[in-house]
N, C-alpha and C positions, 0 to 999 in steps of 0.2 A: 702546730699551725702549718708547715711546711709540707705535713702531710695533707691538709686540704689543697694548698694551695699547686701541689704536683698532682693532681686527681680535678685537670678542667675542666672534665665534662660531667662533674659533681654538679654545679652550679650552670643551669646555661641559658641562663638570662643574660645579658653583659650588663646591665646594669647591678643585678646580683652578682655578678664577677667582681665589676667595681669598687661595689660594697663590702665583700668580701675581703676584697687586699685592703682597703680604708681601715675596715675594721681590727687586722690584727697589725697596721704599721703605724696610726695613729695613736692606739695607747701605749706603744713604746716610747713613743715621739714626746708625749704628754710625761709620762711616768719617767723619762730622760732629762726634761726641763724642771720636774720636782725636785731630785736628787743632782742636780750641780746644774748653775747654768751655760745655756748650749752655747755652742756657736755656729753662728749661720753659716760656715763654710764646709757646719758638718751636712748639710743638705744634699752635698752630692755624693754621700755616700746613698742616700733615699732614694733617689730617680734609678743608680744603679739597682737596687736591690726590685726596685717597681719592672723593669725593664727586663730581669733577671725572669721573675717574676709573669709576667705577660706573656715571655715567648712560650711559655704552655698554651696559652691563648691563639688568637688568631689574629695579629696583629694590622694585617691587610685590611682586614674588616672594621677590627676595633680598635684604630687611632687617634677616636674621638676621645675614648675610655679612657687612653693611655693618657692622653693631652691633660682631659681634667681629673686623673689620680696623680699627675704631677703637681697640678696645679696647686690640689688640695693637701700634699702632703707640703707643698712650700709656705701655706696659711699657716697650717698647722706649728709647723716650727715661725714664725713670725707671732703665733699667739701664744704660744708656749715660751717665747724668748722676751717678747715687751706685756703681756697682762697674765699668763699665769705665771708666775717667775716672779713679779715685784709685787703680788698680793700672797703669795704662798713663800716669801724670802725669810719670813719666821721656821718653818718646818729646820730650815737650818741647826736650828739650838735643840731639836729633840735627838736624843741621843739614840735614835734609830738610822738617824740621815749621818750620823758620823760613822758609822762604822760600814766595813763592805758586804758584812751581809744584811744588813738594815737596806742599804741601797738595792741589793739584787731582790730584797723579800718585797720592795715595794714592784719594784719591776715588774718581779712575779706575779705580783697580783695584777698590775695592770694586762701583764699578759695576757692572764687565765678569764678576766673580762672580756680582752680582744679576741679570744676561742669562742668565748661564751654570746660572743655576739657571730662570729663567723657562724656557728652552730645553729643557732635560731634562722638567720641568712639564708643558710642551706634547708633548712626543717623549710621552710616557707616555699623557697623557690620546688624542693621535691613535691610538695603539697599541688604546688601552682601547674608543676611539670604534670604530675601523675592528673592532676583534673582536664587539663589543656590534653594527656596524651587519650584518657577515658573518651573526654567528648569527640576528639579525631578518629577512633575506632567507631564510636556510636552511627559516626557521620560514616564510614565505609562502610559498616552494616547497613544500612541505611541504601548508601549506593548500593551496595552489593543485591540486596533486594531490588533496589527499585528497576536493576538492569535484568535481575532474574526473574521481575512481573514482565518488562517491554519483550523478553525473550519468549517468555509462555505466552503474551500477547500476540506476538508475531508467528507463533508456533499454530495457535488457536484461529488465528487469521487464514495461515496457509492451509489447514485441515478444512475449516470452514471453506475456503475458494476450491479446494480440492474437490468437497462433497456437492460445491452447486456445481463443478464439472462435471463431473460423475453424473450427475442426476440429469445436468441438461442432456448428458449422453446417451443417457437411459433415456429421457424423455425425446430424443432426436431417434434413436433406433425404436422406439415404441412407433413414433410418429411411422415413420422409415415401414416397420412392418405391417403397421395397419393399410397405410397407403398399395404394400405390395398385396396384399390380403384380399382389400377392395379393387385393384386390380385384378390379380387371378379372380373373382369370383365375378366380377364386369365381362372377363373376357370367355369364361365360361360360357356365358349367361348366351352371349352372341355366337360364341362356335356352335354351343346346342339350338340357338335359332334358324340358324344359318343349316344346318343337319335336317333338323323337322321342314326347313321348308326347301329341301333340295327336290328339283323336280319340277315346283309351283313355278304359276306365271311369274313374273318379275314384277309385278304391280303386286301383287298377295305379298312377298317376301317385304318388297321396300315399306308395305302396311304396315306390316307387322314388326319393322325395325321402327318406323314413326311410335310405336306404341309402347315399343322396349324402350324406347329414347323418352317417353314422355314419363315413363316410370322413376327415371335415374337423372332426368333433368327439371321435369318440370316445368314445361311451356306450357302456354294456350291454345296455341296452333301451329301445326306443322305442314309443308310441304315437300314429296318430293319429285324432282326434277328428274328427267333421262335427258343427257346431253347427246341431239342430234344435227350432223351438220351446223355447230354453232349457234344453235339455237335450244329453249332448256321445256323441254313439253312438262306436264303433271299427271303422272302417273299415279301417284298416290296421295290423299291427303290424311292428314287429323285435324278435327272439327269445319273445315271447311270442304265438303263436297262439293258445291258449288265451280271452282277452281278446277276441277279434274277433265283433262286433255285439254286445256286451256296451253295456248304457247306465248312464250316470255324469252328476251334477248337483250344484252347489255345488262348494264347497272352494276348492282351489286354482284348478283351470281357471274358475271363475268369478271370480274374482279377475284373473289371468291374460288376461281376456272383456275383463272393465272397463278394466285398465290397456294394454289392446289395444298395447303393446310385449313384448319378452321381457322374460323375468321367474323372474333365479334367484333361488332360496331353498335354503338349508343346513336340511335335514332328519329326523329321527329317522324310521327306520323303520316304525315304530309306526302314526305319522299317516298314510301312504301308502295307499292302497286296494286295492294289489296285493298282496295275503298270502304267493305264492308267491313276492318278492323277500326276505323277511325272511332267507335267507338267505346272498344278495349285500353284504348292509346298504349299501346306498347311500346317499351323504352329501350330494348334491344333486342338484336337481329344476329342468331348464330346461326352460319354456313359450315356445312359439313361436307368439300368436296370430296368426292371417293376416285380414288385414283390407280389407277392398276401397275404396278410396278414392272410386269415382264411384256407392257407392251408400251413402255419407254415413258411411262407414267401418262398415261391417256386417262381423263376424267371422263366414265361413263354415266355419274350421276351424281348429285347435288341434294344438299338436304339441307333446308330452310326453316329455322326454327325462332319465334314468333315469344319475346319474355314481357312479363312485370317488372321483373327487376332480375338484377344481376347471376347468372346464373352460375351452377359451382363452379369453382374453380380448379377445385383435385381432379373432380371428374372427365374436366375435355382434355387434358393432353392423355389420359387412357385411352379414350375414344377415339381422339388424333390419331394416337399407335394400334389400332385397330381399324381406321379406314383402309388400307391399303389390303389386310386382310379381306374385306368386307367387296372390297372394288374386284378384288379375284373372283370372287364367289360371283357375283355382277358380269361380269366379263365371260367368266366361263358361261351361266345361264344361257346370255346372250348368245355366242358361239353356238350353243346347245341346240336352241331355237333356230338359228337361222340355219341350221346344218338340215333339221329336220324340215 
């Protein structure tokens, strides 16, 4: 029995602990008060042996343990000294209680019950232990997986946000090259205009850019303007003939002068100066100043363009970065002409 009881982490329940020491000091205790009766001052030999005992234990923790395996061994000899003792005081006259090994064979046996109970004690608690240690493991698997789903989660997450990068990237550089694509072939389109009509009057050229313009934008009607002495004549139109060498000053195209880039504005009809649109009603108004860079940005012509609705939006800062181009060729013409 001393071998269980030096082996505390055999048992480690403390109530099973309890149980244990109970078990193999109580039928000594009993099988002590059958074979001659005790005396209660033998009881502290018992608290020593309990105490003896425990320090395998942990007695910091289990002082509770300790408190009531005293308690119960001081019952113990109190019932073994006033009720088993004066109803078993016959066993006296059998001639197995007379002699000393009759007394130790009883003993023994009670021993070998206080093993046989410690033994089950143990089988139970190992049972209890090994179930309670299964289900702890179960429960880490268990974690162990569910941190290694939130990991592949997060992993699947980050790929995922990785590939709508990528692709918006792709789809930004696609954008990116189509935009520069339809540029070079915009500005093709006008340097070869601009080629074919080198030589021609300046009213044929500015026609013929109203008609490239109306290709790639899509107005109703167009005019355009040569800016002279502050004032804007029409030298050229689309769809309105009528209008041609007609002179106009202020308003918008002076506005349009000053801020020498394009310049839409959402329009009521009303304001417009062309009476014969009133009933197009056209909704907005894009100014196209052309402006010459190497004579300090001087705007020699204006281009008035006449929508239904909103017109593209990719398209005019191309055309922006091609007026200045546009305004040389203009400038130089002009020069051309008046030298001749």
């Amino acid at each position: 029995m001393l071998a269980y009881w030096l082996r505390p982490r055999l048992i480690r329940s403390p109530y099973m602990r309890l149980a244990s020491i109970l078990s193999g000091v109580v039928p000594v205790v009993i099988a002590h008060a059958l074979t001659r009766e005790p005396d209660i001052t033998e009881g502290y030999i018992y608290p020593i042996i309990i105490l003896v005992l425990l320090i395998y234990y942990d007695l910091a923790l289990e002082w509770r343990f300790t408190v009531s395996a005293l308690a119960l061994i001081y019952a113990a000899l109190l019932i073994s000294q006033h009720v088993i003792r004066p109803h078993y005081a016959y066993l006296d006259g059998f001639p197995v209680m007379k002699t000393l090994t009759g007394v130790l064979l009883v003993k023994v046996v009670f021993t070998i019950f206080g093993l046989l109970s410690l033994r089950l004690v143990s089988q139970k608690d190992e049972e209890r232990y090994r179930l309670t240690l299964e289900q702890e493991n179960r429960i880490a698997e268990q974690e162990a997986l569910l941190t290694e789903l939130e990991t592949l989660q997060a992993e699947s997450e980050s790929r995922r946000q990785e590939a709508e990068a990528r692709y918006a990237e792709a789809q930004k550089l696609q954008k990116d090259l189509a935009r520069e694509v339809a540029r070079t072939a915009l500005t093709a389109r006008y340097e070869a205009l601009m080629r074919d009509q080198y030589g021609k009057p300046l009213s044929d050229f500015l026609r013929a850019l109203l008609e490239s313009l109306q290709d790639d934008l899509g107005f109703i009607t167009g005019l355009a303007y040569q800016v002279k002495d502050g004032t804007y004549e029409v030298v050229a139109t689309y769809a309105l003939p009528q209008y041609l060498g007609r002179t106009f000053s202020g308003g918008l195209l002076e506005t349009a002068t000053a801020l020498k880039k394009t310049y839409l504005v959402a329009i009521p009809p009303r304001t417009l100066h062309l009476k014969s649109l009133a009933t197009l009603k056209p909704q907005y108004a894009l100014y196209l100043p052309i402006s010459v860079e190497i004579a300090q940005g001087q705007v020699v012509a204006v281009i008035e363009l006449l929508f239904l609705s909103k017109p593209d939006s990719e398209k005019i800062p191309i055309l922006d970065a091609l007026l200045p181009r546009i305004g040389t060729y203009i400038w130089m013409q002009i020069k051309s002409l008046n030298h001749v």
